[in-house]
N, CA, C and O atoms as CSV, one atom per row, in Angstrom:
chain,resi,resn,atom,element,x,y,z
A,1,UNK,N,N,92.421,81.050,110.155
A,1,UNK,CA,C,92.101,81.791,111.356
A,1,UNK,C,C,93.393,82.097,112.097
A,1,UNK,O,O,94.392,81.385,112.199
A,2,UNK,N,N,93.149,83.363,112.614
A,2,UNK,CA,C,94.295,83.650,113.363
A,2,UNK,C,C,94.584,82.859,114.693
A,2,UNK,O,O,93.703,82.800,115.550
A,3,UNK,N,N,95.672,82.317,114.860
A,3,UNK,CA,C,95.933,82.216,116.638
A,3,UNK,C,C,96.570,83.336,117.372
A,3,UNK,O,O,97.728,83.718,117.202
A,4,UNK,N,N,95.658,83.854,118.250
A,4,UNK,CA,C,96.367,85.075,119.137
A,4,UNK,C,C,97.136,84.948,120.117
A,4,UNK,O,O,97.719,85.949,120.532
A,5,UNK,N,N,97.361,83.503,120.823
A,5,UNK,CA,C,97.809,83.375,121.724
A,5,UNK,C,C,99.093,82.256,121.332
A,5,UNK,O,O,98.974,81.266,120.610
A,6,UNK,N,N,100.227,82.684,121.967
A,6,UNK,CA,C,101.711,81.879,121.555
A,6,UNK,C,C,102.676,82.252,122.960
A,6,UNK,O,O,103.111,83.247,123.540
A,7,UNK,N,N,102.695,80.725,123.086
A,7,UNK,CA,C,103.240,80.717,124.357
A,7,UNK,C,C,102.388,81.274,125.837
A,7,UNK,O,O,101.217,80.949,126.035
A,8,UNK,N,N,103.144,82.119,126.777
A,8,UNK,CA,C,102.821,82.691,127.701
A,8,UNK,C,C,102.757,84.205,126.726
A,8,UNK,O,O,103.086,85.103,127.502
A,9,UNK,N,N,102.509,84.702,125.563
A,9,UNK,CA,C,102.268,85.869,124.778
A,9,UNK,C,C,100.806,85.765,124.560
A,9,UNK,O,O,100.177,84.792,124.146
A,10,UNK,N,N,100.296,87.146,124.974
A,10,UNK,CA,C,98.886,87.399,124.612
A,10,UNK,C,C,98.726,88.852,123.591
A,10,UNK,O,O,99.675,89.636,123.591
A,11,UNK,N,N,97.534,89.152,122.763
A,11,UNK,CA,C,97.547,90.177,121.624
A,11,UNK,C,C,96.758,91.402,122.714
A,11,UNK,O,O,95.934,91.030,123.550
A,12,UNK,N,N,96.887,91.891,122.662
A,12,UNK,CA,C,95.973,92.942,122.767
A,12,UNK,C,C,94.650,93.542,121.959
A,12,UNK,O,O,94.991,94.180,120.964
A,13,UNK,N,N,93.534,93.490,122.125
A,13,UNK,CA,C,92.700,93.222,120.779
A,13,UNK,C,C,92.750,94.507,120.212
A,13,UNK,O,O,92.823,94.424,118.986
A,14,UNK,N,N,92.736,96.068,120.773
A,14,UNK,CA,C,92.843,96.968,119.910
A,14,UNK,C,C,94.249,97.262,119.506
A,14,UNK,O,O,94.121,98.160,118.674
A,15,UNK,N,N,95.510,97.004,119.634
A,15,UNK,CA,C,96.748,97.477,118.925
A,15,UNK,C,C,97.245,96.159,118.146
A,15,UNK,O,O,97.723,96.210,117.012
A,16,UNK,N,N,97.069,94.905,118.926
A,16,UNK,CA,C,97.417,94.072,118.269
A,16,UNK,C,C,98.516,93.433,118.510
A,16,UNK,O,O,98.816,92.301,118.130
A,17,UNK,N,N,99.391,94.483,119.428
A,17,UNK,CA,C,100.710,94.007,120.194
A,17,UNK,C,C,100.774,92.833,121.237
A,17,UNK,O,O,99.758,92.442,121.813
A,18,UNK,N,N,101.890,92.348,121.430
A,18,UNK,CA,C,101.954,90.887,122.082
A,18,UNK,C,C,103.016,91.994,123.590
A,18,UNK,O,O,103.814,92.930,123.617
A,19,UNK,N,N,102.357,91.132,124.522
A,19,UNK,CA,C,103.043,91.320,125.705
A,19,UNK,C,C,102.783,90.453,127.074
A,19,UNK,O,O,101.938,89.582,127.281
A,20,UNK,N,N,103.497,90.828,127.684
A,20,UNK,CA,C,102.927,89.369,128.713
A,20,UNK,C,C,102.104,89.847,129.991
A,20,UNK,O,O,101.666,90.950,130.319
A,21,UNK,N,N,102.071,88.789,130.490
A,21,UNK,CA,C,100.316,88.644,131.511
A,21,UNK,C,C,100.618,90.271,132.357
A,21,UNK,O,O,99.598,90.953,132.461
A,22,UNK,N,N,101.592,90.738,132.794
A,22,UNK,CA,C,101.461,91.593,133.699
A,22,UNK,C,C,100.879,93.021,132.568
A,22,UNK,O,O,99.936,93.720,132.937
A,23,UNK,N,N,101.294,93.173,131.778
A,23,UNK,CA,C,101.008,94.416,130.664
A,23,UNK,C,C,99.613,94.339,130.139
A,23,UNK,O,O,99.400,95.137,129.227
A,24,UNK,N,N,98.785,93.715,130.422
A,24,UNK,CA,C,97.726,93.801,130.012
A,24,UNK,C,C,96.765,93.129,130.941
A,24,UNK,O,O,97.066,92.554,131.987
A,25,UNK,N,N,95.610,93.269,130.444
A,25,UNK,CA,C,94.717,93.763,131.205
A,25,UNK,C,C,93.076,93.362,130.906
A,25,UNK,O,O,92.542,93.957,129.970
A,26,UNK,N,N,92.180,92.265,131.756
A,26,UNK,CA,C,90.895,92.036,131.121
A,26,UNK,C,C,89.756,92.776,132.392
A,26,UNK,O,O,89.359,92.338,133.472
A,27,UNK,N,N,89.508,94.012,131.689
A,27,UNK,CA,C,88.263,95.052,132.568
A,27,UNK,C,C,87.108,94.532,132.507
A,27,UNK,O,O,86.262,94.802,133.360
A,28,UNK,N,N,86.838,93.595,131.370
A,28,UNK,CA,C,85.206,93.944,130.923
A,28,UNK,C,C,84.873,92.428,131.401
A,28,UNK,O,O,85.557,91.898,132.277
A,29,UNK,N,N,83.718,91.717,130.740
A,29,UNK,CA,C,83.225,90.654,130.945
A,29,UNK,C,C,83.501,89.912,129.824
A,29,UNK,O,O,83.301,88.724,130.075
A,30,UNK,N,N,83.973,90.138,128.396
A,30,UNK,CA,C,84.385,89.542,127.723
A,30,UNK,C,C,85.666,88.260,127.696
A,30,UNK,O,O,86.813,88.568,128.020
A,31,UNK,N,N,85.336,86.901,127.299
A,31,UNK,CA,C,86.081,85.716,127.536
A,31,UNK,C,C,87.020,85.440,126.804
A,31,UNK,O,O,86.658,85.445,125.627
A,32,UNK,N,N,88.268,85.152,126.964
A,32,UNK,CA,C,89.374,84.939,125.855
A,32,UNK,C,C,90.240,86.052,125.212
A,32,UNK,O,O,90.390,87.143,125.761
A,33,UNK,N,N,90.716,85.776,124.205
A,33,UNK,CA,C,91.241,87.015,123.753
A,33,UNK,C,C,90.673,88.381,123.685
A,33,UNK,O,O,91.294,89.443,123.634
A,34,UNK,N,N,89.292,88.168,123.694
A,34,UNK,CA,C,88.757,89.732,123.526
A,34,UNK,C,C,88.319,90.212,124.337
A,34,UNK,O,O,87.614,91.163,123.999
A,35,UNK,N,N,88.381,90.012,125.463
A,35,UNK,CA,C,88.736,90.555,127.233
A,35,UNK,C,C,90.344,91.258,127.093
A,35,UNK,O,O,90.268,92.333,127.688
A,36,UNK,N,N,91.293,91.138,126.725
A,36,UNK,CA,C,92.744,91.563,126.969
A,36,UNK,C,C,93.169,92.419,126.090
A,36,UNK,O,O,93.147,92.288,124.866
A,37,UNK,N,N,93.641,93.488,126.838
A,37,UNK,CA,C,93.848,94.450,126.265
A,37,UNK,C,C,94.886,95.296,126.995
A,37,UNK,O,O,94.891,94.840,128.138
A,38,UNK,N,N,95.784,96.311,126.922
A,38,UNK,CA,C,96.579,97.164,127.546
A,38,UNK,C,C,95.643,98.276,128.311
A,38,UNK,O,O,94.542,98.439,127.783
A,39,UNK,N,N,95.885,98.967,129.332
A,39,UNK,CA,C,94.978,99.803,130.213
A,39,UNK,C,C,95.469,101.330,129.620
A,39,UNK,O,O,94.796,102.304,129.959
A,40,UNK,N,N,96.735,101.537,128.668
A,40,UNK,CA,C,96.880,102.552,128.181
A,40,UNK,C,C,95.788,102.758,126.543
A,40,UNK,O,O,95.157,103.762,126.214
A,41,UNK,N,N,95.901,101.397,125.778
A,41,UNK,CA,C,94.991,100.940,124.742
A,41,UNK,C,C,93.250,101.493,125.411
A,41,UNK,O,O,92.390,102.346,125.191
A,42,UNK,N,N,93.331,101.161,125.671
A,42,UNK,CA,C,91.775,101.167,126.389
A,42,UNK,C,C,91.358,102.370,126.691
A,42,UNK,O,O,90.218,102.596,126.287
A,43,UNK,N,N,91.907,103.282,127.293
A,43,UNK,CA,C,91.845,104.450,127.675
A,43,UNK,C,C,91.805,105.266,126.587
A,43,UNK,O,O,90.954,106.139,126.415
A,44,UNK,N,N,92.798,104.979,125.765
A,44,UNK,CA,C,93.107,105.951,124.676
A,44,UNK,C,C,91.642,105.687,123.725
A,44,UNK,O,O,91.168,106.650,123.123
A,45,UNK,N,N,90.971,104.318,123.642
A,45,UNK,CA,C,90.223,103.930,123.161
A,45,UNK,C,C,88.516,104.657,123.362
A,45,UNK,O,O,87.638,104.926,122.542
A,46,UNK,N,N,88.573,104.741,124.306
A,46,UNK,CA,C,87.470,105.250,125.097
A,46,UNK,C,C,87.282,107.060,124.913
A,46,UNK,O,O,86.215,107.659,124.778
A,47,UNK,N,N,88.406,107.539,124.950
A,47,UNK,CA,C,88.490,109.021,124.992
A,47,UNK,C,C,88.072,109.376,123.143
A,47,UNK,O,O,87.262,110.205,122.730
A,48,UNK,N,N,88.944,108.430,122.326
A,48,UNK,CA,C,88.069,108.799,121.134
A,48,UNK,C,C,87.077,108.482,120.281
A,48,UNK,O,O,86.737,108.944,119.192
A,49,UNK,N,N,86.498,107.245,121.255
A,49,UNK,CA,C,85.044,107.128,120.571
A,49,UNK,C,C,84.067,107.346,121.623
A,49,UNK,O,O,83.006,106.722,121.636
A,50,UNK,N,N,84.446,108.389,122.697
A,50,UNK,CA,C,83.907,108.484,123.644
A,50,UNK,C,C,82.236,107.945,124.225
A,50,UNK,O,O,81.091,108.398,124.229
A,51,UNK,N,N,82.989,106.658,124.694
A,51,UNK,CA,C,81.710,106.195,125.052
A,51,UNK,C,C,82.480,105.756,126.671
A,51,UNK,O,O,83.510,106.300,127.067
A,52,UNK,N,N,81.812,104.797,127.363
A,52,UNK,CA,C,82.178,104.547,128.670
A,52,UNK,C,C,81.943,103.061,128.893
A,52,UNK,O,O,82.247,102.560,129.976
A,53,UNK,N,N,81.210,102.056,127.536
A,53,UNK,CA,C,81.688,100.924,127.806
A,53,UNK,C,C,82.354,100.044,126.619
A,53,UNK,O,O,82.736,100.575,125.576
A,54,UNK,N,N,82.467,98.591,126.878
A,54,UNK,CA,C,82.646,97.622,125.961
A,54,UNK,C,C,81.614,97.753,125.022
A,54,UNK,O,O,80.406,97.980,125.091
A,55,UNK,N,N,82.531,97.518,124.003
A,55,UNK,CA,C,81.353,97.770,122.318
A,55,UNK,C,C,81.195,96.209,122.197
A,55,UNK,O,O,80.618,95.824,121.180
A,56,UNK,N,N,81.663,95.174,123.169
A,56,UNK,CA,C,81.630,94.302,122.815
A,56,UNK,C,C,80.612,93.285,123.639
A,56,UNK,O,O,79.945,92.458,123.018
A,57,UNK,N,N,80.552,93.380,124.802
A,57,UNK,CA,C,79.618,93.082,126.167
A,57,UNK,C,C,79.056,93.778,126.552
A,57,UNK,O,O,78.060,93.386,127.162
A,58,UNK,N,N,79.321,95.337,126.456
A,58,UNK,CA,C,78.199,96.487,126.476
A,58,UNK,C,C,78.533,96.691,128.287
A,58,UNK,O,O,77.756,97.427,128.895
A,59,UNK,N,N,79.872,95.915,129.198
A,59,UNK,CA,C,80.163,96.686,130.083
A,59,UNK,C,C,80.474,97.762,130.524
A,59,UNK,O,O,81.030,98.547,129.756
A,60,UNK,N,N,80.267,98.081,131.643
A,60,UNK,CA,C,80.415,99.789,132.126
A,60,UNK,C,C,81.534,100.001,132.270
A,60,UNK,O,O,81.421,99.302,133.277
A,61,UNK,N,N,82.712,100.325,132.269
A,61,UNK,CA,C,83.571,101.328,132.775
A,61,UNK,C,C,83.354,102.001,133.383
A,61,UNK,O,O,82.394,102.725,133.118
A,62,UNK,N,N,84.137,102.207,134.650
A,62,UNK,CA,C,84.020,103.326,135.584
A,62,UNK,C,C,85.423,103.891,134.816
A,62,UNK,O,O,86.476,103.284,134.623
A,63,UNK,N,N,84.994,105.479,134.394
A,63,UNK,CA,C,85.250,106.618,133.717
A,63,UNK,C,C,85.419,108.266,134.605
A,63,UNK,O,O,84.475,108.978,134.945
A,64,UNK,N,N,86.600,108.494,134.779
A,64,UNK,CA,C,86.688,109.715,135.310
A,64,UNK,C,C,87.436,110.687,133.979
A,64,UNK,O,O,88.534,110.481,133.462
A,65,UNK,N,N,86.640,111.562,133.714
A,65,UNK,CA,C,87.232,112.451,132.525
A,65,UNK,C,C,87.738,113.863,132.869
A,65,UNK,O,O,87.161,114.509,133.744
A,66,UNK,N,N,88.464,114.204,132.418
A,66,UNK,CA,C,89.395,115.464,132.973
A,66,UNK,C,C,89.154,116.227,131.570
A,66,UNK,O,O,88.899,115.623,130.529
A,67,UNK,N,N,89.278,117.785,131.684
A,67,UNK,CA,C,89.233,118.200,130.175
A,67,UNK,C,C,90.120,118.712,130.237
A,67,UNK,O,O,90.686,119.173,131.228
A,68,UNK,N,N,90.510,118.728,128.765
A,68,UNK,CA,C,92.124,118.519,128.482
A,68,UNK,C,C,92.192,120.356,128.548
A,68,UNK,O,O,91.207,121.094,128.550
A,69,UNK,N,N,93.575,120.761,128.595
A,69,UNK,CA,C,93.547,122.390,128.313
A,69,UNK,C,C,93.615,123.029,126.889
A,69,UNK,O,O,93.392,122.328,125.903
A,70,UNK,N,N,93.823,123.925,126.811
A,70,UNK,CA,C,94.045,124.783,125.517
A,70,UNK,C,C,95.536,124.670,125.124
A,70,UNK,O,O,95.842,124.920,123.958
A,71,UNK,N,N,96.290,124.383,125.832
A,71,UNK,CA,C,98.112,124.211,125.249
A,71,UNK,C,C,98.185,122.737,124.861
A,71,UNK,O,O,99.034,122.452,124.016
A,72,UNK,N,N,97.315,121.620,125.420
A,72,UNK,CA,C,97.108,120.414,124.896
A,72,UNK,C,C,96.716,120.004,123.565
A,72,UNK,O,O,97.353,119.288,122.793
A,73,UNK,N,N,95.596,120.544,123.395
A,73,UNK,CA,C,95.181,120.964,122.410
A,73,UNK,C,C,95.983,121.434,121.174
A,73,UNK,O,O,96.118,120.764,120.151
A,74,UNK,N,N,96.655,123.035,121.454
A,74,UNK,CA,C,97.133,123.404,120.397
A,74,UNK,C,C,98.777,122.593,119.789
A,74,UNK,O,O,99.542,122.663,118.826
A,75,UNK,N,N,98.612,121.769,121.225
A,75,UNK,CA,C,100.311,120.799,120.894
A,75,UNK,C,C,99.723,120.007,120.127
A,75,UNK,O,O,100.160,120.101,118.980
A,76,UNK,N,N,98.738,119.092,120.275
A,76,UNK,CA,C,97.805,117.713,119.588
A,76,UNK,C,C,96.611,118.313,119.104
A,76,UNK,O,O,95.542,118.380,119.710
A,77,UNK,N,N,96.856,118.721,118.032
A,77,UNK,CA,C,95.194,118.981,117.040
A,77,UNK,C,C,94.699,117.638,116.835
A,77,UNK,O,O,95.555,116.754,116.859
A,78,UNK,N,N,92.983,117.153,116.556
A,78,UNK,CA,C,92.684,116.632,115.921
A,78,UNK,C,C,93.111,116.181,115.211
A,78,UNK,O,O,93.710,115.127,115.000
A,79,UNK,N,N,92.582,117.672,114.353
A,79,UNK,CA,C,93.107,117.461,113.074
A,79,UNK,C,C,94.254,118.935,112.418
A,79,UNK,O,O,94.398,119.752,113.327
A,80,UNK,N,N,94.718,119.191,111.622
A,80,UNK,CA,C,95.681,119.769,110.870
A,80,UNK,C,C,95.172,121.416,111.180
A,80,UNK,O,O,95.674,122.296,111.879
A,81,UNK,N,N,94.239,121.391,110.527
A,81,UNK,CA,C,93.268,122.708,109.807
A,81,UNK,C,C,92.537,123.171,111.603
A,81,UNK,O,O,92.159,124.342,111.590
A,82,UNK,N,N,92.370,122.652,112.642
A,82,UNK,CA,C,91.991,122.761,113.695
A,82,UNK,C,C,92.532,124.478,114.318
A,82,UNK,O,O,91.942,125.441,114.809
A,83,UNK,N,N,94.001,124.146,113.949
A,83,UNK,CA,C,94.989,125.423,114.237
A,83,UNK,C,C,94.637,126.424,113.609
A,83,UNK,O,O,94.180,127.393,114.215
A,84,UNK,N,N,94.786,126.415,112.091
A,84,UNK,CA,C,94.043,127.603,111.112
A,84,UNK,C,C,92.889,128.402,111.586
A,84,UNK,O,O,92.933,129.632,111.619
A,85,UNK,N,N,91.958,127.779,111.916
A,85,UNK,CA,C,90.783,127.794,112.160
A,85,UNK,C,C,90.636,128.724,113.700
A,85,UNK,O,O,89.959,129.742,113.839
A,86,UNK,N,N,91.283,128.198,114.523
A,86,UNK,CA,C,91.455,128.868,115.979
A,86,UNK,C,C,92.106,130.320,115.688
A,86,UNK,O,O,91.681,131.340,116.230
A,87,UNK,N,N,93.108,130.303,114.838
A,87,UNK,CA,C,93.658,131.561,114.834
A,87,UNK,C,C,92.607,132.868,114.027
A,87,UNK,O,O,92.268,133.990,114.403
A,88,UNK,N,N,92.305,132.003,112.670
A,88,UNK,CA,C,91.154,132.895,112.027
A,88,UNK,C,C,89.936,133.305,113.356
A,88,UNK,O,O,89.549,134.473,113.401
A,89,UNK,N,N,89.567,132.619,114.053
A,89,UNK,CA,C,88.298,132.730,114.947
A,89,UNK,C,C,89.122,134.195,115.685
A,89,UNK,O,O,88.615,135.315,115.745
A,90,UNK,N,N,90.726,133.742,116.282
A,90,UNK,CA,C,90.806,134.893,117.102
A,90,UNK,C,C,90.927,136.421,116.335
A,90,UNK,O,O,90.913,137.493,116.940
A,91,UNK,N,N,91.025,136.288,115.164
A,91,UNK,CA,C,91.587,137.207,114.778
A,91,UNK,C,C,90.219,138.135,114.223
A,91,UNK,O,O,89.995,139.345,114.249
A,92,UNK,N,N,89.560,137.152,113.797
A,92,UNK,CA,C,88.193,137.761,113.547
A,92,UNK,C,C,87.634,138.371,114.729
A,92,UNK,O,O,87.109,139.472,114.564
A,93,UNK,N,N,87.642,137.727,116.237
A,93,UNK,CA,C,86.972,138.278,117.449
A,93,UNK,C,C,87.936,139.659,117.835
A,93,UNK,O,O,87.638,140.460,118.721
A,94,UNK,N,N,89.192,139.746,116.935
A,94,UNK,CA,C,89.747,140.922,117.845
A,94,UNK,C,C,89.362,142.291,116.659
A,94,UNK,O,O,89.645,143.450,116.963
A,95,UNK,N,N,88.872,142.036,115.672
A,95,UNK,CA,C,89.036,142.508,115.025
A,95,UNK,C,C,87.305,143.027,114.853
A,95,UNK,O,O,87.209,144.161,114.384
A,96,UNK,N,N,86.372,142.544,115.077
A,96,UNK,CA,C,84.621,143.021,115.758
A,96,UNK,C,C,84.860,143.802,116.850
A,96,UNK,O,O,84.421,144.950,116.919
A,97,UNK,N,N,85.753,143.107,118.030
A,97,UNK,CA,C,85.975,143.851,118.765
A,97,UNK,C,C,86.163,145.294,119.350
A,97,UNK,O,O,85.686,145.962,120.267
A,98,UNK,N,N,87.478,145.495,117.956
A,98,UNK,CA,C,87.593,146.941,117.804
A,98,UNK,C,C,86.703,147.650,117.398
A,98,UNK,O,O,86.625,148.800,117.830
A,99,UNK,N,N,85.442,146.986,116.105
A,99,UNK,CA,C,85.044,147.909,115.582
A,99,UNK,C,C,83.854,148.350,116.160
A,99,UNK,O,O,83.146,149.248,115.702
A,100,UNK,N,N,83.579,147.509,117.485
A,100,UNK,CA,C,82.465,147.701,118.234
A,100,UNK,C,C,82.738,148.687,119.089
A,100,UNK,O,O,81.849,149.507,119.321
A,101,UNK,N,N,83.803,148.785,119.621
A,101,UNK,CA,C,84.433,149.841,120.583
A,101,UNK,C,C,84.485,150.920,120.146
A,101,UNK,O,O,84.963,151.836,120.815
């Protein structure tokens, strides 16, 4: 079994990284190591399995979501093929466009 805790060093349960008491962070109701976590971890955590609580205690998060823009986006795809795909869409809409006109 693992020990997560060494010294005044704690893990973070989703990255796994060690840092100390001020860098991390226990939101939920969960006891011990799997309460602590980083508040950047967590966040990032939440936005892509978008839910709003602990998968683990089933606590709430209070969640304010912003939607991201279109230059965000085209800087950070998903995925790869996301880009392809946007450009084919525009090119196809300019191109009905005309022939509707």
């Amino acid at each position: 079994m693992l020990n997560f805790r060494t010294g005044n060093l704690q893990v973070c349960r989703i990255c796994y990284s060690t840092g100390d008491l001020q860098s991390l962070i226990a939101p939920c109701q969960c006891s011990g190591t799997m309460g602590i976590l980083h508040q950047n971890c967590l966040e990032r955590w939440l936005e892509i399995s978008n839910t709003t609580k602990c998968e683990i205690c089933q606590h709430e998060y209070e969640v304010i979501r912003y939607p991201k823009s279109l230059f965000y986006f085209l800087r950070n795809p998903l995925h790869p093929s996301d880009i392809r795909y946007l450009i084919n869409d525009i090119i196809l809409f300019i191109f009905l466009t005309t022939i509707i006109s």
